[in-house]
Structure formats: structure tokens, C-alpha cells
Biotite code that builds the C-alpha atoms (Angstrom):
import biotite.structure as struc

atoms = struc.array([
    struc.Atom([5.746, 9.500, 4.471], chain_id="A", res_id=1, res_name="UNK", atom_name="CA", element="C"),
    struc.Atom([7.373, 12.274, 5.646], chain_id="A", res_id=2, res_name="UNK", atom_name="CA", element="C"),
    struc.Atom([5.590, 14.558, 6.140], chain_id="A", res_id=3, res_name="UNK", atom_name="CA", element="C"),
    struc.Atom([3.150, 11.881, 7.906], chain_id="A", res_id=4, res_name="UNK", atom_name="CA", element="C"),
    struc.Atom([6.332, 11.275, 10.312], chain_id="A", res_id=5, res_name="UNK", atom_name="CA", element="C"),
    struc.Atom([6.796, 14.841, 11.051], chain_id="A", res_id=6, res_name="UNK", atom_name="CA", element="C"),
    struc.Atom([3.286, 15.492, 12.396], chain_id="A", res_id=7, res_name="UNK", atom_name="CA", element="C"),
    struc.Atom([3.049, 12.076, 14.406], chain_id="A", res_id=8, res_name="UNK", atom_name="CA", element="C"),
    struc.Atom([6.741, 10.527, 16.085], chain_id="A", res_id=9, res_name="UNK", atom_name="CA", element="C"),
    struc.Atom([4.601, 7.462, 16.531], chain_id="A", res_id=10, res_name="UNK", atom_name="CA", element="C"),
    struc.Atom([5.333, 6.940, 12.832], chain_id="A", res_id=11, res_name="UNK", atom_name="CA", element="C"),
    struc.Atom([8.461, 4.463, 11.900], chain_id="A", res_id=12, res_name="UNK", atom_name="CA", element="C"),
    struc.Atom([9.587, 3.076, 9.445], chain_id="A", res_id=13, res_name="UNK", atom_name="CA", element="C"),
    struc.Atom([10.898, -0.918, 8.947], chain_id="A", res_id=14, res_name="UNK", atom_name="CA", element="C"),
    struc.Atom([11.938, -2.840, 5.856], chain_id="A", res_id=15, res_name="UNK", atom_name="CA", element="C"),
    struc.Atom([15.401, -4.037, 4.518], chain_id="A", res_id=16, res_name="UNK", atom_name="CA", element="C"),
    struc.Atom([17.186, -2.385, 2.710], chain_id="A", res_id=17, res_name="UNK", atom_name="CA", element="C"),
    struc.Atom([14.824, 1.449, 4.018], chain_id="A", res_id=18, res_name="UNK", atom_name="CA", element="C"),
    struc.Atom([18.032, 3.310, 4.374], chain_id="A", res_id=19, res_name="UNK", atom_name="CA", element="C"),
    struc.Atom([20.582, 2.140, 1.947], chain_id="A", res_id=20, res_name="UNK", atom_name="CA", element="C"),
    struc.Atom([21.057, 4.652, -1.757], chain_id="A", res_id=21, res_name="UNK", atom_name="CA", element="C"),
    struc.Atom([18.088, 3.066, -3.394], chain_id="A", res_id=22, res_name="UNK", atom_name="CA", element="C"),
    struc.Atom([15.730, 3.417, -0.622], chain_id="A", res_id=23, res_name="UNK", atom_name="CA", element="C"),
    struc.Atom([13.293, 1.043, -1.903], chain_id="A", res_id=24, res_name="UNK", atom_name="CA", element="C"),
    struc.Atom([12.953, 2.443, -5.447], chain_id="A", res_id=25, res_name="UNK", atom_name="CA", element="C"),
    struc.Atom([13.278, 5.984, -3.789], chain_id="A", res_id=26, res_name="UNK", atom_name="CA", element="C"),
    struc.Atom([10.483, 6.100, -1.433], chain_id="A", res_id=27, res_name="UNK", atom_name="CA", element="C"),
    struc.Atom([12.149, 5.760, 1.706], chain_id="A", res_id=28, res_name="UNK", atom_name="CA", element="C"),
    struc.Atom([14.722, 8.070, 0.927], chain_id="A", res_id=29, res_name="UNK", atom_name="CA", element="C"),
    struc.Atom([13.219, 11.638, 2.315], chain_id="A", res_id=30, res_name="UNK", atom_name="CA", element="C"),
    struc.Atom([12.593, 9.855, 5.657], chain_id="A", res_id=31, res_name="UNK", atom_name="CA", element="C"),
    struc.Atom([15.494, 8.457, 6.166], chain_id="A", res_id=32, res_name="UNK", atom_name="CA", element="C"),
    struc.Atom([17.358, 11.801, 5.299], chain_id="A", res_id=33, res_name="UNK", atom_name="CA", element="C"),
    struc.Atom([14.841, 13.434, 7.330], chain_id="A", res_id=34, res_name="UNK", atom_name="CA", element="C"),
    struc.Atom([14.619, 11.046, 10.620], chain_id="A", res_id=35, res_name="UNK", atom_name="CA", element="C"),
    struc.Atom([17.657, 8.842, 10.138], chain_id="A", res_id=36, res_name="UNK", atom_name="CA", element="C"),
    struc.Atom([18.245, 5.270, 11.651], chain_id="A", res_id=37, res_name="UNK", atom_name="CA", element="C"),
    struc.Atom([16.244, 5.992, 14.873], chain_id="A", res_id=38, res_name="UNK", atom_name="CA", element="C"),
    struc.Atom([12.972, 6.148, 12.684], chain_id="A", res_id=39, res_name="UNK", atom_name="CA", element="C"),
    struc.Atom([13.692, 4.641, 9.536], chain_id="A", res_id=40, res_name="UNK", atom_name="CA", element="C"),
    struc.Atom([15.150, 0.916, 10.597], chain_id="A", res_id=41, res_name="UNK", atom_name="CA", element="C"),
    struc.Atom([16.971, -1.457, 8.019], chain_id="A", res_id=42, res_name="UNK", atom_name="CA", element="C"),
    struc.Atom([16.168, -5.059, 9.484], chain_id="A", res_id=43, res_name="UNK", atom_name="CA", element="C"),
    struc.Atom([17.524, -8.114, 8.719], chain_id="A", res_id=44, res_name="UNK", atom_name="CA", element="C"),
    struc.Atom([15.484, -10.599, 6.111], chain_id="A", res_id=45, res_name="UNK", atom_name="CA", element="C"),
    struc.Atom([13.050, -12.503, 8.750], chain_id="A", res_id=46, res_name="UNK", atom_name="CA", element="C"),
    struc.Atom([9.429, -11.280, 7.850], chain_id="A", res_id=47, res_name="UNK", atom_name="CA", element="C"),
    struc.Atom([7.528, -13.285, 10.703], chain_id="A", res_id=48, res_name="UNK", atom_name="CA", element="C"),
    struc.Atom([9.932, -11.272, 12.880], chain_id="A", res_id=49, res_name="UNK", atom_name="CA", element="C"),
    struc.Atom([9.108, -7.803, 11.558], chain_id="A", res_id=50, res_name="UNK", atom_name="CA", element="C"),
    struc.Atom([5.747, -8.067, 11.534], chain_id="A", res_id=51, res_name="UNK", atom_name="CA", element="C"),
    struc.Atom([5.671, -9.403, 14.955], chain_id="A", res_id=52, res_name="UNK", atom_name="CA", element="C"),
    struc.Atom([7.626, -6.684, 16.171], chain_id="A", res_id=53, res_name="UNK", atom_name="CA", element="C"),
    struc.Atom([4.984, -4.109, 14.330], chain_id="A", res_id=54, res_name="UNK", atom_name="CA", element="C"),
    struc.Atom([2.268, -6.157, 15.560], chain_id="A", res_id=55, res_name="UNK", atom_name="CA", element="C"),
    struc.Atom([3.553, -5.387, 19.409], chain_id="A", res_id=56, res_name="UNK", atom_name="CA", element="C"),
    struc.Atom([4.387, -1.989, 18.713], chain_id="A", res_id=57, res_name="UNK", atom_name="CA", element="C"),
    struc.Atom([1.026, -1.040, 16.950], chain_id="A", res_id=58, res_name="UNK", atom_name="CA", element="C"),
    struc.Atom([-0.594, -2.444, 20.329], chain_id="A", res_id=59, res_name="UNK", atom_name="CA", element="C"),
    struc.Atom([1.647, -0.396, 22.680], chain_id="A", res_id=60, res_name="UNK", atom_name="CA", element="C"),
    struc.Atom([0.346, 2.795, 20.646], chain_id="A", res_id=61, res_name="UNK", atom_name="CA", element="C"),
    struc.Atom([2.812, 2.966, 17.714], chain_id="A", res_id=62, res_name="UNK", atom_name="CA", element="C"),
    struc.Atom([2.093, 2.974, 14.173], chain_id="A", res_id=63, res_name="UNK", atom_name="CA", element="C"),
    struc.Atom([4.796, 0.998, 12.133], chain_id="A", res_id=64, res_name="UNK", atom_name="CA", element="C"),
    struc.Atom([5.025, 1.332, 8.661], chain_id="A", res_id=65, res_name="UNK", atom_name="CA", element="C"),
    struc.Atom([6.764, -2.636, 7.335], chain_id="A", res_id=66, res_name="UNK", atom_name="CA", element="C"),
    struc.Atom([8.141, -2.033, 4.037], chain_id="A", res_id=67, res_name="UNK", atom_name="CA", element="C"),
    struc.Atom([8.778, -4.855, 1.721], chain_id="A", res_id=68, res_name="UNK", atom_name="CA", element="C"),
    struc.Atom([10.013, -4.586, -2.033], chain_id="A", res_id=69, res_name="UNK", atom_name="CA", element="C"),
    struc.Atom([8.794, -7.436, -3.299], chain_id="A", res_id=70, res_name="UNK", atom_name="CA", element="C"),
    struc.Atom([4.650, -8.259, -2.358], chain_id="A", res_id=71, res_name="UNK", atom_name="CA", element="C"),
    struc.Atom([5.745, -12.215, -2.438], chain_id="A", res_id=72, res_name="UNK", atom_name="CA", element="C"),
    struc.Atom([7.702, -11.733, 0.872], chain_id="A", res_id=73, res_name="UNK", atom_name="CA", element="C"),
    struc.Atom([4.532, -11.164, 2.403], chain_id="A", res_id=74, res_name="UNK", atom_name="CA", element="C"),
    struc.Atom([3.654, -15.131, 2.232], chain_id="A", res_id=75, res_name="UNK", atom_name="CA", element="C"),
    struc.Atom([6.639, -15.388, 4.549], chain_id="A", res_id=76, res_name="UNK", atom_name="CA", element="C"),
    struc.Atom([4.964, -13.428, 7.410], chain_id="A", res_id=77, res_name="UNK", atom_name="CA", element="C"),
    struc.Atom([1.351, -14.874, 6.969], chain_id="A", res_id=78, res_name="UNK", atom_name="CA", element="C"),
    struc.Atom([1.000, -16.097, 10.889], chain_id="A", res_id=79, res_name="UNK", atom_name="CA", element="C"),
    struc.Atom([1.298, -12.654, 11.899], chain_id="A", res_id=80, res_name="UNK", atom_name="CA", element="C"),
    struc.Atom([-1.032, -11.077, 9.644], chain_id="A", res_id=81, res_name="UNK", atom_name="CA", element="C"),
    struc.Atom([-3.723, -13.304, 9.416], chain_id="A", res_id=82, res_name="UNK", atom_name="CA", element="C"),
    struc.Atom([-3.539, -14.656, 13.238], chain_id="A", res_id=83, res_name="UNK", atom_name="CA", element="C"),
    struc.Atom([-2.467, -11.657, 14.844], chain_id="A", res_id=84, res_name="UNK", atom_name="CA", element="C"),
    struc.Atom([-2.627, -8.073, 13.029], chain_id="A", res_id=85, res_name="UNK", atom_name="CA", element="C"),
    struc.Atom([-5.943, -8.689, 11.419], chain_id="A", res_id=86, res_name="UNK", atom_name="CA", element="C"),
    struc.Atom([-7.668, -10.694, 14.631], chain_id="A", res_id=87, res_name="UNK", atom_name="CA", element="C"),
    struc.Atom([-6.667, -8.228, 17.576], chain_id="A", res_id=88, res_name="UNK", atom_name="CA", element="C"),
    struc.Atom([-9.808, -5.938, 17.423], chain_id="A", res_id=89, res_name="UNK", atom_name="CA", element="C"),
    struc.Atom([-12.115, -8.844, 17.052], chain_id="A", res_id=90, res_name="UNK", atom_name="CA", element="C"),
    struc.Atom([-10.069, -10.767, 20.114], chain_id="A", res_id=91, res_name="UNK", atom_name="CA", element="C"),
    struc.Atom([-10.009, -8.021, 22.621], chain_id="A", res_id=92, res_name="UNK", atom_name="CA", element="C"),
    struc.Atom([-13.821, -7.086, 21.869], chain_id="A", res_id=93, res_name="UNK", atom_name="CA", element="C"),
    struc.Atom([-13.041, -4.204, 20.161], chain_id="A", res_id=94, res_name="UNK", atom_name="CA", element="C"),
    struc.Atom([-10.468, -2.770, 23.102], chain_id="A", res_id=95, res_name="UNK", atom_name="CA", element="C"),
    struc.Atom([-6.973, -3.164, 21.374], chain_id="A", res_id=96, res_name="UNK", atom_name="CA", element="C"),
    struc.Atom([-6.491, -1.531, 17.865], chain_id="A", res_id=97, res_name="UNK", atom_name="CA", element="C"),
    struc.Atom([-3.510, -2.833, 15.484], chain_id="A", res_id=98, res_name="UNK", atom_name="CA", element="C"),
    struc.Atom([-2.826, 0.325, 13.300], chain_id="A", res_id=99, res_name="UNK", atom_name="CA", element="C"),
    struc.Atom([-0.291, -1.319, 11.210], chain_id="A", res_id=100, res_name="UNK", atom_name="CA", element="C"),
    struc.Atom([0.148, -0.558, 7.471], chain_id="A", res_id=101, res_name="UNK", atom_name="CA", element="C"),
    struc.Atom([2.514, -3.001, 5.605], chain_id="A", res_id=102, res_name="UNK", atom_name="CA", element="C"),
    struc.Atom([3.654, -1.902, 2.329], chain_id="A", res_id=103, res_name="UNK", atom_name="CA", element="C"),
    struc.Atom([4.616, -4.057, -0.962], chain_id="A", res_id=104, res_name="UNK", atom_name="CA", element="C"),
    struc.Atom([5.645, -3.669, -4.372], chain_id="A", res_id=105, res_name="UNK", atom_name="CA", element="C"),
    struc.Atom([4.338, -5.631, -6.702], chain_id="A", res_id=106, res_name="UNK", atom_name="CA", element="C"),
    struc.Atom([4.971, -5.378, -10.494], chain_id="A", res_id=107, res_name="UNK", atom_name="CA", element="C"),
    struc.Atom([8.037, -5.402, -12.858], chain_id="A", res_id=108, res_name="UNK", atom_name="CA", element="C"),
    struc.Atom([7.274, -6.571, -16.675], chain_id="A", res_id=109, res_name="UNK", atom_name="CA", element="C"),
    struc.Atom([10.021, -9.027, -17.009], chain_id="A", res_id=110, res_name="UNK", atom_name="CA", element="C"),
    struc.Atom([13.095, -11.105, -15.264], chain_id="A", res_id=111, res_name="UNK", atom_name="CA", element="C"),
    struc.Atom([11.497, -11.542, -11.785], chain_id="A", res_id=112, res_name="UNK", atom_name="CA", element="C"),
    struc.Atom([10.465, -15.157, -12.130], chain_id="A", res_id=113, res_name="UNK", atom_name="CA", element="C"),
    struc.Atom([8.114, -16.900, -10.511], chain_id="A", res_id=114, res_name="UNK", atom_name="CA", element="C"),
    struc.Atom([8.673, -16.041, -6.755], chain_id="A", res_id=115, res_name="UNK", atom_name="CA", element="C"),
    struc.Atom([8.571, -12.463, -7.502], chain_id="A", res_id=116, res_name="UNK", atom_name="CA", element="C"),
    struc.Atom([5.809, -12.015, -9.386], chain_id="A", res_id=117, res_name="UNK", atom_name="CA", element="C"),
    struc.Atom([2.709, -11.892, -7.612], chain_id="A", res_id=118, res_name="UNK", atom_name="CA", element="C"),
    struc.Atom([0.098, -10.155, -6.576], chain_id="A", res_id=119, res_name="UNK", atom_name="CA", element="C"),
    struc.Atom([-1.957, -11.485, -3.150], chain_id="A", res_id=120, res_name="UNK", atom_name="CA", element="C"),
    struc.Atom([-4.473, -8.059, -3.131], chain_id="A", res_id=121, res_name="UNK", atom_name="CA", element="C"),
    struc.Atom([-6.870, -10.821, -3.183], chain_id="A", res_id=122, res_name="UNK", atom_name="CA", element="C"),
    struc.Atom([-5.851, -13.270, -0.715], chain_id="A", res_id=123, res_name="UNK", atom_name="CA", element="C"),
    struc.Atom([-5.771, -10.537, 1.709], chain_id="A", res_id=124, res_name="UNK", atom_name="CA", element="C"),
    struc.Atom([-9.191, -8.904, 0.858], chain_id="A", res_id=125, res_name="UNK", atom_name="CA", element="C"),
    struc.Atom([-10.522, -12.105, 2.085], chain_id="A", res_id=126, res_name="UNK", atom_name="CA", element="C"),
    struc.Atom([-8.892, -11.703, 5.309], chain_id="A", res_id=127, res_name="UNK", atom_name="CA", element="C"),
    struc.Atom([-11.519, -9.849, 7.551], chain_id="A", res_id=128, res_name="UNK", atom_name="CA", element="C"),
    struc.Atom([-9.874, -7.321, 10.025], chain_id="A", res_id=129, res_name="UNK", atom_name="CA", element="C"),
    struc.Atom([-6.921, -6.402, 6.891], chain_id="A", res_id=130, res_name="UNK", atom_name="CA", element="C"),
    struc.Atom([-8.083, -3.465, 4.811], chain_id="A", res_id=131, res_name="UNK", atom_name="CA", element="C"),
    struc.Atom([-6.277, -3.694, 0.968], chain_id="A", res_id=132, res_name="UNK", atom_name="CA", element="C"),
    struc.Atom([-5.236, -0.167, -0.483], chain_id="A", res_id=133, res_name="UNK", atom_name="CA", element="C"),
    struc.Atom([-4.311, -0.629, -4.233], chain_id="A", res_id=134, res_name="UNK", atom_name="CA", element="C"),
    struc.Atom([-3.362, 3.371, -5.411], chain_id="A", res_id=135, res_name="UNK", atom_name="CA", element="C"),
    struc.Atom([-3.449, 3.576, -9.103], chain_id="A", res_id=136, res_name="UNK", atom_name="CA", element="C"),
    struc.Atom([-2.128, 7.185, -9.230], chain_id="A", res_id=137, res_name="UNK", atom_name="CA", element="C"),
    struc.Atom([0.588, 9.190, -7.218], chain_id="A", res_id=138, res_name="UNK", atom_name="CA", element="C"),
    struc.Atom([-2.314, 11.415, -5.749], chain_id="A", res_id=139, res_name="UNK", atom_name="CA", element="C"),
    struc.Atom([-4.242, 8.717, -4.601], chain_id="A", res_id=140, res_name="UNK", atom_name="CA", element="C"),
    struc.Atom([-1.020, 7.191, -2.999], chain_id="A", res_id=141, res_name="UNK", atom_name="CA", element="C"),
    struc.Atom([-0.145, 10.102, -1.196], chain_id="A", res_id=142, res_name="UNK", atom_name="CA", element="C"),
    struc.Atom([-3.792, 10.450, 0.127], chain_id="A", res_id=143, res_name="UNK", atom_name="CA", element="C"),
    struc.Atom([-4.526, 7.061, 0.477], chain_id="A", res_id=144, res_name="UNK", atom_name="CA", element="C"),
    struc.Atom([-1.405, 6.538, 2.507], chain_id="A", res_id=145, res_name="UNK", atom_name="CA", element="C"),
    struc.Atom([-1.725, 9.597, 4.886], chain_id="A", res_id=146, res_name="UNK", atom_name="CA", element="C"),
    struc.Atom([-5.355, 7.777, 5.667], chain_id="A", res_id=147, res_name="UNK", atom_name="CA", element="C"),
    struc.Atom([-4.286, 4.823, 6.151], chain_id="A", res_id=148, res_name="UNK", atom_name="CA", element="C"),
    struc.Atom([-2.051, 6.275, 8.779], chain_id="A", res_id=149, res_name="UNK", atom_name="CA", element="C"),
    struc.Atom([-5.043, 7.790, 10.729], chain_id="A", res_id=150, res_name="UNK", atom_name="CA", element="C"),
    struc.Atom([-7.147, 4.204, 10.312], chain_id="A", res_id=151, res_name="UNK", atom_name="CA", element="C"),
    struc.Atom([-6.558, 1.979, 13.500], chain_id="A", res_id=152, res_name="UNK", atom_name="CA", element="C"),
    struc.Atom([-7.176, -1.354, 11.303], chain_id="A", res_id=153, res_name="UNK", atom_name="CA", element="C"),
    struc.Atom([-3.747, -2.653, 9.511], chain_id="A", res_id=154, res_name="UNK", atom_name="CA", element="C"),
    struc.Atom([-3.600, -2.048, 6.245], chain_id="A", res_id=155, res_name="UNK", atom_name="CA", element="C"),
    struc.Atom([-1.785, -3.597, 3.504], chain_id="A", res_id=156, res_name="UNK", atom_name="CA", element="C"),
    struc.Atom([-0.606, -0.999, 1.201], chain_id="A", res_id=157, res_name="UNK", atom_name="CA", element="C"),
    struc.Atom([0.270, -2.540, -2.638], chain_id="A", res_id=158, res_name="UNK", atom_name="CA", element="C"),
    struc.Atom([2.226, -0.280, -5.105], chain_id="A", res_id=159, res_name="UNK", atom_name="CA", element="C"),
    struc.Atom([3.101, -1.367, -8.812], chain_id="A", res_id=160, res_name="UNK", atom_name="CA", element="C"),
    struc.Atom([6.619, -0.583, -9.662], chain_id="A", res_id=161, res_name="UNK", atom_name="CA", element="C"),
    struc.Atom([5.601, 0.771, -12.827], chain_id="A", res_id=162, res_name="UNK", atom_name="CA", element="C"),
    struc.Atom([3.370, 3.419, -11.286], chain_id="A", res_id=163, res_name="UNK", atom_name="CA", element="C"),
    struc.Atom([6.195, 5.332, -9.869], chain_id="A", res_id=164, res_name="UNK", atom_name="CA", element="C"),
    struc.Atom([7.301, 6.680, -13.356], chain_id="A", res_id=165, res_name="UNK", atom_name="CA", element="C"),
    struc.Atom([3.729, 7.476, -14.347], chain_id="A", res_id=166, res_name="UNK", atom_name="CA", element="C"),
    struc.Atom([3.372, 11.404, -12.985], chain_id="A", res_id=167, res_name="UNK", atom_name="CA", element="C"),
    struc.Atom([0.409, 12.788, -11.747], chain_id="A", res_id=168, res_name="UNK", atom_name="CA", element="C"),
    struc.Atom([-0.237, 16.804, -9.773], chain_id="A", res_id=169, res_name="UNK", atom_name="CA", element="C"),
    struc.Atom([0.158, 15.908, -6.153], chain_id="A", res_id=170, res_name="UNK", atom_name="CA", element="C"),
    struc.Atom([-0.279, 18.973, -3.896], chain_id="A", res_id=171, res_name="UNK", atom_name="CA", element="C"),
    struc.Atom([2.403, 19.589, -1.536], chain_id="A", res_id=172, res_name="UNK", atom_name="CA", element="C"),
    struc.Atom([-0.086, 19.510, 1.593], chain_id="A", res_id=173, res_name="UNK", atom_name="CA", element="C"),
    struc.Atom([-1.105, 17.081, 3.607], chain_id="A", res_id=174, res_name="UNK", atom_name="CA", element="C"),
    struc.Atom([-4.764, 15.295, 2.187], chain_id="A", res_id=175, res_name="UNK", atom_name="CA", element="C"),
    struc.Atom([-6.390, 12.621, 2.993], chain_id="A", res_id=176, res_name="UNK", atom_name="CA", element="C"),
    struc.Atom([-8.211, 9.794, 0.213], chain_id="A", res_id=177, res_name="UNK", atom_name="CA", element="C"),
    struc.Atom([-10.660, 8.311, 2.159], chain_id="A", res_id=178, res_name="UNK", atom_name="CA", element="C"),
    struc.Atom([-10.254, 3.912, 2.284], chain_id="A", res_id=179, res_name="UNK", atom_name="CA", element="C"),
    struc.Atom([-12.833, 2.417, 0.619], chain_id="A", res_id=180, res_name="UNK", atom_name="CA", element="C"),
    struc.Atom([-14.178, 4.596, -1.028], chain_id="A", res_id=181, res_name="UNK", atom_name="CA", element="C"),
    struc.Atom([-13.859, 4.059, -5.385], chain_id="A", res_id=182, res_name="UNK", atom_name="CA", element="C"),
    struc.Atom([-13.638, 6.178, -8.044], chain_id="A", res_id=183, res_name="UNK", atom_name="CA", element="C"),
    struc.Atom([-14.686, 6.531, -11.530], chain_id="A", res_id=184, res_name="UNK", atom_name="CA", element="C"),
    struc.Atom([-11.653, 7.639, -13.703], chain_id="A", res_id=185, res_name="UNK", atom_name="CA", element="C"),
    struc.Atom([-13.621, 8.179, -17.055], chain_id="A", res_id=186, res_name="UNK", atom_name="CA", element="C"),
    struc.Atom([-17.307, 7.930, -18.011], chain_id="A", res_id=187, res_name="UNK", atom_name="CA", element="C"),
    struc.Atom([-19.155, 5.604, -20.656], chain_id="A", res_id=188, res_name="UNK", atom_name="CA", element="C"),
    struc.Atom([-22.197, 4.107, -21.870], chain_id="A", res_id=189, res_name="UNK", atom_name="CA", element="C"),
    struc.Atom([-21.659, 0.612, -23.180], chain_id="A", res_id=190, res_name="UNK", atom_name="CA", element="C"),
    struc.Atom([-19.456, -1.389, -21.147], chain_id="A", res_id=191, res_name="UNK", atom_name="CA", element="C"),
    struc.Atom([-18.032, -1.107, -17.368], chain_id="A", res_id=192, res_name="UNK", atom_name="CA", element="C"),
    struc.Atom([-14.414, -2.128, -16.938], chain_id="A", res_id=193, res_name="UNK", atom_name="CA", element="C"),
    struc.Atom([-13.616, -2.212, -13.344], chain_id="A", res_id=194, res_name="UNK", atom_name="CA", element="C"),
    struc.Atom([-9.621, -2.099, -12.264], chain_id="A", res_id=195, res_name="UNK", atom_name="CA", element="C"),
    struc.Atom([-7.192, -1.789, -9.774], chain_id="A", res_id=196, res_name="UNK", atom_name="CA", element="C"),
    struc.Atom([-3.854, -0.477, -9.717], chain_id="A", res_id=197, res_name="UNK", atom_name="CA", element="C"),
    struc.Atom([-1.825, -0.741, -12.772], chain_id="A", res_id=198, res_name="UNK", atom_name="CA", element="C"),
    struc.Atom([-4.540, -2.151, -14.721], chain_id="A", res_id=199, res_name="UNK", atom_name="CA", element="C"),
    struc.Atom([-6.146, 1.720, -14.476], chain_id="A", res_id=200, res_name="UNK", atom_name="CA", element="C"),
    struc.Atom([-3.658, 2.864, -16.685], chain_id="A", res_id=201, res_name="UNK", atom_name="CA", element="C"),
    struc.Atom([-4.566, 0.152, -19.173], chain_id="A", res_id=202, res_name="UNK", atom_name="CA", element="C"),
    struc.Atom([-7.736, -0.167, -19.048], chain_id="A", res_id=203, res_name="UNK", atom_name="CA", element="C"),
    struc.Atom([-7.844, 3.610, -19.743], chain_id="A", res_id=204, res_name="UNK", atom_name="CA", element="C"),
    struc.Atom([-5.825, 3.338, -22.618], chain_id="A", res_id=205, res_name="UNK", atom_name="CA", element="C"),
    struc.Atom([-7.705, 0.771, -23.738], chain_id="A", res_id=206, res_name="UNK", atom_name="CA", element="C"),
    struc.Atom([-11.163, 2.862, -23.935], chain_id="A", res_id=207, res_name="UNK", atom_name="CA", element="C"),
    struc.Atom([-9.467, 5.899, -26.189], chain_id="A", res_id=208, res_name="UNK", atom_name="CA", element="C"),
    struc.Atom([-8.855, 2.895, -28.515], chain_id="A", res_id=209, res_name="UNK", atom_name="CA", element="C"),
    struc.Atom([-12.385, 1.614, -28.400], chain_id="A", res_id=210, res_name="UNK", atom_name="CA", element="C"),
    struc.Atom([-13.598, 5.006, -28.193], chain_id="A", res_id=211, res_name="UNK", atom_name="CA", element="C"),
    struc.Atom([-12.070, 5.669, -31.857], chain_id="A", res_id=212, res_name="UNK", atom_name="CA", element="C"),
    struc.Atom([-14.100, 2.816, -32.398], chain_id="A", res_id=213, res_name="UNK", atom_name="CA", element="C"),
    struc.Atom([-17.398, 4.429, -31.044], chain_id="A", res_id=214, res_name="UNK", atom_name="CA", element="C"),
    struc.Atom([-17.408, 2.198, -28.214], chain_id="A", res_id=215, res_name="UNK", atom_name="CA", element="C"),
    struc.Atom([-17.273, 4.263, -25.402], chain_id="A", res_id=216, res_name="UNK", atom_name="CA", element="C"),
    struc.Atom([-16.604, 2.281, -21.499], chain_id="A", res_id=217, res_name="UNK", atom_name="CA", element="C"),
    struc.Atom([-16.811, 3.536, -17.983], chain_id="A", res_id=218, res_name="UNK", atom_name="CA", element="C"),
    struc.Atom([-13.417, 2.734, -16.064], chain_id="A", res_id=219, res_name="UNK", atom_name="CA", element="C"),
    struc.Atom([-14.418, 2.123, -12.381], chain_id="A", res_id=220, res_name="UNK", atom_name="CA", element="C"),
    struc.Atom([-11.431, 2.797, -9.932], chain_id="A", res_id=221, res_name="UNK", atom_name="CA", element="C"),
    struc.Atom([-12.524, 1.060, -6.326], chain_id="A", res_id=222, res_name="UNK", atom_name="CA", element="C"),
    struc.Atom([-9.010, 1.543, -4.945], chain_id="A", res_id=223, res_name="UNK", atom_name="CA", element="C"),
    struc.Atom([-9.494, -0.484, -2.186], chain_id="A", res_id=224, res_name="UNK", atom_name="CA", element="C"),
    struc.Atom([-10.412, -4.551, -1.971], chain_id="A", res_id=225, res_name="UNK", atom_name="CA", element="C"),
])
């Protein structure tokens, strides 16, 4: 992200709670220490609001980044996803680009009841205009994120909290992981298991059981819905 906002100023950032010590679960942090509270914005809890105000902004040539720590807020700012971010290319005939990304946590494992615990990858994936990005590995969210900063289409960006303590090598460069575009994360012969997001990490934990079993399955990553 920050390196993202140091080689475009068109980059901010949005989201309550962006610029207080946790720094939504430490990923807004660098920007904010970087940019401070002209870039990285901490805005009051009305969702509609901020996405309507990255929905103008995206149009006028910026590219707002909405952060939101829980992926169930989202429902809160439908209207302005669904009939606005996602419909703008298709309104204008293709003239007027929404380059919006919108990012969520989803995730947890226990205590978040029933309003914070779901997942809408989806709901959204049936939206035409959004594109879903669901990384399943810290290299594929740094790439995946620095493309979906290039792509003119809004993007809604879902992270499991539980990812962030699983390491991966992430070089220190700028790369780009092209949207839409799937991966397979190991190989097999009997079975295909195809999974996004957290669900990599088990599913591949799953096959070196069933591979002790000789049942070997292919884990298909598509990274994007």
C-alpha cells in the first residue's frame, strides 16, 4: 500500500479506525506513518457515505482505497456498489471508469457472532462490473493488490484475518499478480479440490494427509471470483 501510494498521489486511503495504533490489524499502519491524515483518512461509521464519496472521487480521476475490518459492513453500502461503482462503465458507454478497490476482512475462528461472520465473495462475483480478489498468500496479496490498483474496474479486495500470521517470501519490489488469472498450488491425479482464500491453506493440508494415504489431489487456486 505504500509503496503503491508513493508512486501514484492519486492513491488514498479511507476506513475507520486507518490511523489509530492498530491500524486495521496492522495494515494501514506504514501509510499512515508514511502519508499521514491527508492520505490515510479515519471516517466516521456511515458506509453508504464512504463509498459514495470513493465512488465520486474514482470518477474525478482518483483511486480510493475503502477499508473496512469487518466484510459484513459491506451490506451496509450495497446501493453504492451495486448501483453505482459497478454500473458506471456500462452507463457512460464505456467513457467513465470507477477504479475503486474496497477492502474487507473476513475471518476470525470464534466470538464474532452472527453479524460478523460472513463472507459475500459470492454475492459480489455475481455483480457484473465488480471484480472479487480473494489472496490466499501474502505474495499474492501484495501482487494482487498493486494490480488491482492499475485496473480501472472496482474491485473488492477480501482478506482472512487468519492469513496475516501465515508467512510467505514477498520481494521487497513492486510486482504485479495479474486479476483473474488462477493458480495451481500443488499437483495430483485423483481428485481436484478447488479453493479460495483461507480454505488454500486447508485444503493443502488436507492433501499431505490423503497423500499418506496414497491419494494424491490437485489444489486449484483461482484467486479471483
Amino acid at each position: 500500500l505504500t509503496q503503491a501510494m508513493q508512486a501514484d498521489r492519486n492513491i488514498f486511503v479511507m476506513g475507520c479506525g486507518v490511523d489509530d495504533e492498530g491500524g486495521i490489524f496492522g495494515t494501514t499502519l506504514g501509510a499512515y506513518k508514511t502519508f499521514g491524515p491527508e492520505r490515510v483518512i479515519d471516517v466516521p461509521l456511515s458506509e453508504n457515505a464512504i463509498t459514495g464519496i470513493g465512488v465520486g472521487s474514482s470518477i474525478l480521476g482518483k483511486r480510493p482505497v475503502i477499508v473496512h475490518a469487518r466484510n459484513d459492513f459491506l451490506m451496509l453500502a450495497m446501493d453504492q456498489i451495486v448501483n453505482h461503482a459497478a454500473k458506471w462503465w456500462f452507463m457512460s458507454g464505456g467513457k467513465l471508469h470507477c477504479p475503486l478497490v474496497i477492502r474487507a476482512v473476513v475471518g476470525r475462528g470464534w466470538g464474532q457472532g452472527a453479524q460478523h461472520s460472513q463472507s459475500f465473495q459470492a454475492t459480489f462475483a455475481h455483480i457484473p462490473g465488480l471484480k472479487v480478489a480473494l489472496p490466499a498468500t501474502a505474495y499474492d496479496a501484495k501482487g494482487m493488490l498493486l494490480a488491482s490498483f492499475k485496473d480501472n474496474s472496482p474491485v473488492i479486495f477480501i482478506e482472512h484475518r487468519l492469513l496475516y500470521q501465515t508467512p510467505s517470501i514477498v520481494p521487497s519490489e513492486m510486482y504485479e499478480v495479474p486479476l483473474g488469472r488462477g493458480v495451481i498450488r500443488r499437483k495430483g491425479h485423483d481428485i481436484s479440490v478447488i479453493a479460495f482464500s483461507y480454505m488454500v491453506k486447508e485444503a493443502l493440508e488436507a492433501a499431505e494427509v490423503l497423500s499418506q494415504q496414497g491419494i494424491e489431489i490437485e489444489v486449484i487456486d483461482p484467486r479471483c471470483a
